[in-house]
N, C-alpha and C positions, 0 to 999 in steps of 0.2 A: 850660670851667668858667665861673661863674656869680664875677665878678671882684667884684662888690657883695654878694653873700650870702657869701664871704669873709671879706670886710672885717668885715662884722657878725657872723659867729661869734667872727672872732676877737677881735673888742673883748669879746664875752658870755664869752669860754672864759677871756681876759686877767683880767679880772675874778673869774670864780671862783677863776682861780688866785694872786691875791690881787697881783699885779702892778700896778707904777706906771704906765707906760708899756705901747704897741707899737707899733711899725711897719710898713706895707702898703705894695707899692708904689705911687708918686703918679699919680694922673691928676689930671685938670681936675672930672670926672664926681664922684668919691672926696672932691675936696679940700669939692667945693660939698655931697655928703651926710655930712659929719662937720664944717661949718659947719653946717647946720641942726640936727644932734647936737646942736652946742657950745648954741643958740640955746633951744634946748629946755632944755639941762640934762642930758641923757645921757653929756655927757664934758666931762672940767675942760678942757682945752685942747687944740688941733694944731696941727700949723704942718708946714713945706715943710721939708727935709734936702738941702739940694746933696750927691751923692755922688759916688763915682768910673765908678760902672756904672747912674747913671741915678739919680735923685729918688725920695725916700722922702717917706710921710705918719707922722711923729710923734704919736701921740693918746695923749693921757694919760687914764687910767679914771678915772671919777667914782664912789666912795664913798658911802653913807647913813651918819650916825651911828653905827650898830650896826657899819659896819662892812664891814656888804654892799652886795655890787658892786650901782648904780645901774639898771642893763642885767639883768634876770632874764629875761626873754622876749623873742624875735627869732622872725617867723616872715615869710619871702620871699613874696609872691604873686607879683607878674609875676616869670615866668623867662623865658631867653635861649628856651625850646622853645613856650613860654605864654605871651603878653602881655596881661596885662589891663587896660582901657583905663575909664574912667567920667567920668562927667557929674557937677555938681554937686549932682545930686539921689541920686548912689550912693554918696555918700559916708556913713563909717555909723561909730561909735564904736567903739572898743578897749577893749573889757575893762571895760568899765561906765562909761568916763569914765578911767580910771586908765592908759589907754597911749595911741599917739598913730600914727597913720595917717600915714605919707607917700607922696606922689605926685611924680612928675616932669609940671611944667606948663609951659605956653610961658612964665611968667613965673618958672621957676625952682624948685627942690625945695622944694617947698612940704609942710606940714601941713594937715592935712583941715581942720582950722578955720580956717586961714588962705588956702584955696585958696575954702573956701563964702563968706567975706568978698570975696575978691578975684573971684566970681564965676565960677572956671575949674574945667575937669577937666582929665583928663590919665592918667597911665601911673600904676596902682597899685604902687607901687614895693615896701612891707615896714611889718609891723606892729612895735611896739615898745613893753615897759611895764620 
């Protein structure tokens, strides 16, 4: 199973269904792409849960105005079967400007704009508006 396309349905499903909060099991990997979430503005907050059968990632869903969940569109590109990998010249815009590209780079889960800044590629991780 694909443990990061998970994680993002369920913040996008959490959200329709009108929910404050969810919780994913923690990894190191999870905690670093729902900090660049937080970074962006796709989620109000996360944080770490000491548990009794192993660490939880807490994320609380970000809200628009009207009401609706901030997260409308999620779509995976690198899978665990398919890994797709680019250069700083393939990197390429979401949704006309309005969603935002993340990568896994040697300097960290970066966004498309912040990875062409920082002059890397890396692993196309999932689109998001």
């Amino acid at each position: 199973m694909d443990k990061i396309a998970d994680m993002l349905v369920a913040i996008k499903n959490a959200g329709n269904a009108g929910k404050e909060s969810l919780t994913v099991p923690y990894s190191n990997y999870r905690a670093d792409i729902a900090r660049a979430l937080f970074q962006e503005g796709y989620v109000k907050s996360y944080s770490q849960k000491k548990m009794k059968k192993g660490d939880r990632l807490e994320i609380d869903v970000l809200y628009k105005k009207d009401k609706s969940p901030r997260i409308s569109y999620v779509k995976r590109i690198s899978k665990p079967s398919r890994r797709l990998y680019t250069g700083t010249k393939g990197i390429y815009t979401v949704r006309q400007g309005f969603g935002t590209l993340f990568l896994s780079t040697p300097k960290g889960i970066l966004t498309g704009d912040e990875a062409k800044t920082e002059m890397v590629g890396g692993e196309m991780l999932f689109e998001i508006a």
